[in-house]
C-alpha positions as CSV (number, residue, x, y, z in Angstrom):
1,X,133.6,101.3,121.2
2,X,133.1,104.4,119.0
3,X,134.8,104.3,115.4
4,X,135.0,108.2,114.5
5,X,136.5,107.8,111.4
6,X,134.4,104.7,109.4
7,X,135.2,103.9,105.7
8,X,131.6,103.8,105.1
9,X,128.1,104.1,107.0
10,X,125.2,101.5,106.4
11,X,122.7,103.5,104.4
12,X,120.0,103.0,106.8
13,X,121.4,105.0,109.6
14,X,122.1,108.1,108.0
15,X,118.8,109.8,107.9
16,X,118.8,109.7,111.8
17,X,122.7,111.0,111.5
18,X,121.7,114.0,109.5
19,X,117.9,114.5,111.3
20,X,115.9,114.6,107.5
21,X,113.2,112.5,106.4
22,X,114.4,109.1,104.5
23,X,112.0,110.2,101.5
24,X,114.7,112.7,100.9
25,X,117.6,110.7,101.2
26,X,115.7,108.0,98.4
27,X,115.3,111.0,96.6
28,X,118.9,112.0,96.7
29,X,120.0,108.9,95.3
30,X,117.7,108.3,93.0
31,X,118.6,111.7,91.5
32,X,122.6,111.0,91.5
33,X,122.9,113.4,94.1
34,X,124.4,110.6,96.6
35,X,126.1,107.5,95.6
36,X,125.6,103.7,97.4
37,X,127.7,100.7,97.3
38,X,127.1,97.7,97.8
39,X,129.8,95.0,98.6
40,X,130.2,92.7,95.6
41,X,131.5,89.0,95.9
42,X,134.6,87.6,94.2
43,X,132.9,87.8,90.2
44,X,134.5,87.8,86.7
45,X,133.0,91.7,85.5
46,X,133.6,93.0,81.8
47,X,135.0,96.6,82.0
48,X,133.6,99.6,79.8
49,X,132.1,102.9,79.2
50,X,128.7,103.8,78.1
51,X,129.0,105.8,74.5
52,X,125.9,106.5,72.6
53,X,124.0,104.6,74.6
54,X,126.1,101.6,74.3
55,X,128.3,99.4,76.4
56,X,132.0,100.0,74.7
57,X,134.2,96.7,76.4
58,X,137.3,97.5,77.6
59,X,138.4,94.2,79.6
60,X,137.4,91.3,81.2
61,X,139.1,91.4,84.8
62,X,138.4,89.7,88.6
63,X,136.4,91.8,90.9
64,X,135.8,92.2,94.8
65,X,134.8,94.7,97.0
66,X,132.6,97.8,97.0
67,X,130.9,98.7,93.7
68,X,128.9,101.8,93.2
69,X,124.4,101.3,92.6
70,X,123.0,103.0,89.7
71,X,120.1,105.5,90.7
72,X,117.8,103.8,88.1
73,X,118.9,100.0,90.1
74,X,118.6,102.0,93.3
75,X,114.8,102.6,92.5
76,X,114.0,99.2,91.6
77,X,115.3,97.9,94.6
78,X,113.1,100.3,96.6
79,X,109.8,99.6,94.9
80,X,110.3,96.0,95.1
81,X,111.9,95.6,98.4
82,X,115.2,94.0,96.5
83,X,117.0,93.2,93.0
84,X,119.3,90.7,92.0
85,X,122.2,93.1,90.1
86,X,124.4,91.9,86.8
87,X,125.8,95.9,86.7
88,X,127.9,98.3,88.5
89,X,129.4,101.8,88.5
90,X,133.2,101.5,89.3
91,X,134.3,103.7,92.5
92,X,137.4,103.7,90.7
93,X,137.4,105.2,87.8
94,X,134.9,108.0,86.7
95,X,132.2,106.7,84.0
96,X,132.9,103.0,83.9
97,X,130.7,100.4,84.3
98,X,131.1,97.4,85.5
99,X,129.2,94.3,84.7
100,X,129.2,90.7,85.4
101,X,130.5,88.1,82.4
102,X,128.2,85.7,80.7
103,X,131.4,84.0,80.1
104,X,131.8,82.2,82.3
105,X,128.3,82.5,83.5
106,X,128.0,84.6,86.7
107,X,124.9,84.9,89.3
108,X,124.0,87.9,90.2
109,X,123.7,89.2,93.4
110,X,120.3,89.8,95.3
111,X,121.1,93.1,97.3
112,X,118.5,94.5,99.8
113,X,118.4,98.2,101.4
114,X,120.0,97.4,104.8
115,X,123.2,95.7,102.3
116,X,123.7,99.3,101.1
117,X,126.5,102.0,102.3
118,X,127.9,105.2,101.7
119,X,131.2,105.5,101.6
120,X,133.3,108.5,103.9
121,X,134.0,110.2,100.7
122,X,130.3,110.6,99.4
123,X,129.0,111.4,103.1
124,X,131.2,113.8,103.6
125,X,130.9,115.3,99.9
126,X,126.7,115.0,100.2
127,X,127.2,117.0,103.6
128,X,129.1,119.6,102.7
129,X,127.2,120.1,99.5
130,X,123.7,120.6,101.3
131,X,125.4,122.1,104.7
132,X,123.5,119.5,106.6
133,X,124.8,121.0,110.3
134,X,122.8,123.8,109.3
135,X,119.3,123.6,109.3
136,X,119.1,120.2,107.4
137,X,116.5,121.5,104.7
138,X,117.5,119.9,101.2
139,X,117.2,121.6,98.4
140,X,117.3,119.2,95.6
141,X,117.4,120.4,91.9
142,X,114.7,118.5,89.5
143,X,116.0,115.7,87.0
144,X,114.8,113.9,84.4
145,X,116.6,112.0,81.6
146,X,116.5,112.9,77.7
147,X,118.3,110.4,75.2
148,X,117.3,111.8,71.6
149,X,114.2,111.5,71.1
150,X,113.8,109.6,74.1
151,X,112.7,111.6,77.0
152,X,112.3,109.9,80.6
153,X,111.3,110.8,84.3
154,X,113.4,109.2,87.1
155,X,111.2,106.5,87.9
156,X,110.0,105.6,84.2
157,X,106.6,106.6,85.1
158,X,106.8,109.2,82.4
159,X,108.3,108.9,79.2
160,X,108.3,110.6,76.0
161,X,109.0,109.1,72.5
162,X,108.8,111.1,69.2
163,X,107.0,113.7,70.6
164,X,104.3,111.1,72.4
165,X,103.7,111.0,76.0
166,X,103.2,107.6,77.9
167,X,101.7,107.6,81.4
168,X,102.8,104.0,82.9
169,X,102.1,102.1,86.0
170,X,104.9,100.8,88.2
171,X,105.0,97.3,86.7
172,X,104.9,99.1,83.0
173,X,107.9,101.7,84.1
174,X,110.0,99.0,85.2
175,X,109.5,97.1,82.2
176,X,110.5,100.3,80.1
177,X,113.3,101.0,82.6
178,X,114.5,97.5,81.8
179,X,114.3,97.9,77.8
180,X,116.1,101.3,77.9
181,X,119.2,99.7,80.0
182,X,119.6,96.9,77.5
183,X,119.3,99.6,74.6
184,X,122.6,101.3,76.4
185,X,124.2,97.9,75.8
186,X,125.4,95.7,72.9
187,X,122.1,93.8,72.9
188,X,118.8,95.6,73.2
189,X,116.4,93.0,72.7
190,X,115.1,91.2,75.8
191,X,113.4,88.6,76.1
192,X,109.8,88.5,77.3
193,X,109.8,86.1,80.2
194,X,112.8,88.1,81.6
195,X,111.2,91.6,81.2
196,X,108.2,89.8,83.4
197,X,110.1,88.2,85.7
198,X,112.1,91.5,86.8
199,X,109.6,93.7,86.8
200,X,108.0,91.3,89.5
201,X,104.7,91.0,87.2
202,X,102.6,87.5,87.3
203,X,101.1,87.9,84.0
204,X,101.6,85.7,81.4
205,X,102.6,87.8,78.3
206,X,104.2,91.1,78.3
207,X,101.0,92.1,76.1
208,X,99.0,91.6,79.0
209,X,100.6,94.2,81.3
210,X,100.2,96.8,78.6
211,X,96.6,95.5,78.3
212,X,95.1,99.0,78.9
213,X,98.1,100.9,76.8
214,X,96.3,100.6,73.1
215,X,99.6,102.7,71.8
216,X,102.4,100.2,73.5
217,X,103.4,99.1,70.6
218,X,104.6,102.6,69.4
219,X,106.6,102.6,72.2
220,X,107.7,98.8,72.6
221,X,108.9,96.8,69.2
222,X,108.7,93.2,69.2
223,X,110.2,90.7,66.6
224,X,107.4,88.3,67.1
225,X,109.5,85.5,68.4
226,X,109.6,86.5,72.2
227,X,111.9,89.5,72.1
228,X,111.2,93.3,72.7
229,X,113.1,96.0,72.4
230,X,112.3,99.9,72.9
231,X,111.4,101.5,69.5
232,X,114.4,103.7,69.2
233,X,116.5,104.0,66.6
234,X,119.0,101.3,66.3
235,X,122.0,100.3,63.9
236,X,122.0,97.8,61.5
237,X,124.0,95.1,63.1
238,X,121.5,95.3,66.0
239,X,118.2,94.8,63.6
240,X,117.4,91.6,65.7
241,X,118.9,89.8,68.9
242,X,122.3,87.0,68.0
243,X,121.6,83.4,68.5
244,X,123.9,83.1,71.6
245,X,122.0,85.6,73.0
246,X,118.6,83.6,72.2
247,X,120.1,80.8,73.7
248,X,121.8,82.6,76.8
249,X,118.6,84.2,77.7
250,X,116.6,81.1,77.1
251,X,119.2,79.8,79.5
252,X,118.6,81.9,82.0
253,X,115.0,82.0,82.1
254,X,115.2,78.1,82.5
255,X,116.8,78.6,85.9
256,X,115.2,81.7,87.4
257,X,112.1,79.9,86.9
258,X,113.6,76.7,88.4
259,X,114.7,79.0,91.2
260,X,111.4,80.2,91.8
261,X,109.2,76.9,91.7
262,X,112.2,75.6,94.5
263,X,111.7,79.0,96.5
């Protein structure tokens, strides 16, 4: 049986569909030029807006169903192979996020490349955008991010703060890619066994992946008790991370680690 008129198509397939190299599919997406979902599980999700580089809450509500992958998420995913996800665009409203509660606590999901669709809407949008019955040639425009004084390549191998350039390995970007997504929220200190831990690193301290980066600590701030943050600009309220959040990470980390010495 032939379905001619799908709600979606499984990522994986549509290079073939369109005859163009997967590298610039990746690209596509990684660039917020096409948009994934992924299908998310019954979860309780606080509802917001990103303002200033902060997560404004809107509303705690029940979710299921198709949720929208960042680009920056996207990327991860792909250099690692998968990612366990806390935080979603909405498909149903333009610029909300969606994230999953801490209260009550709920897992995150581990999503891989062949979980991943694109829905009619964006295929047909992506298609008509690059005219891909003609020719197939993609012509993509170049990106990269610029927060302040906070300048950033897609893949956090090349960032910019105050003027100073940092070159960073993959490990290093996606522990800069982490910092810069929790300085977008309400808390932007993370802790340093979770920063290690999702970046996929082994080492022991997050010193010791910036080992060969003698200026990382112009770009990094730590408060000396286990928590980093990136060095930009911050309000007062934010000077240094809540005790529930201490706790709730120190929480967390207890059971990923558990999780991994059963796995």
């Amino acid at each position: 049986m032939v379905f001619h008129n799908k709600a979606y198509d499984r990522l994986q397939n549509l290079w073939m569909r369109w005859g163009i190299p997967q590298e610039d599919v990746y690209y596509a997406i990684e660039n917020d030029l096409l948009r994934t979902c992924v299908w998310l599980p019954l979860r309780y999700m606080e509802r917001g807006v990103i303002h200033n580089r902060k997560f404004i809450f809107e509303q705690h509500e029940p979710k299921q169903g198709f949720m929208a992958v960042r680009p920056e998420d996207f990327y991860r995913l792909c250099s690692i192979g998968r990612a366990k996800l806390r935080t979603f665009r909405s498909i149903e409203e333009e610029g909300h996020i969606l994230r999953m509660a801490y209260e009550p606590p709920q897992p995150a999901i581990m999503v891989r490349i062949g979980d991943l669709v694109v829905l009619q809407e964006d295929r047909k949008k992506f298609e008509e955008t690059y005219n891909l019955g003609n020719g197939n040639t993609l012509v993509f425009p170049a990106k990269t991010g610029v927060e302040g004084d906070f300048h950033f390549s897609n893949d956090y191998r090349h960032v910019k703060l105050e003027g100073k350039e940092y070159h960073l390995g993959d490990v290093q970007a996606r522990v800069v890619e982490q910092l810069h997504d929790a300085a977008r929220s309400r808390q932007p200190w993370v802790h340093g066994k979770t920063l290690i831990y999702e970046s996929g690193s082994r080492a022991v301290r997050v010193r010791d992946i910036f080992k060969h980066k003698r200026d990382w600590r112009s770009l990094i701030s730590s408060n000396d008790r286990g928590y980093y943050r990136l060095n930009v600009p911050l309000q007062e309220t934010e000077d240094d991370p809540a005790n529930g959040t201490i706790h709730r990470q120190h929480d967390e980390q207890r059971h990923k680690n558990h999780s991994r010495s059963a796995s």
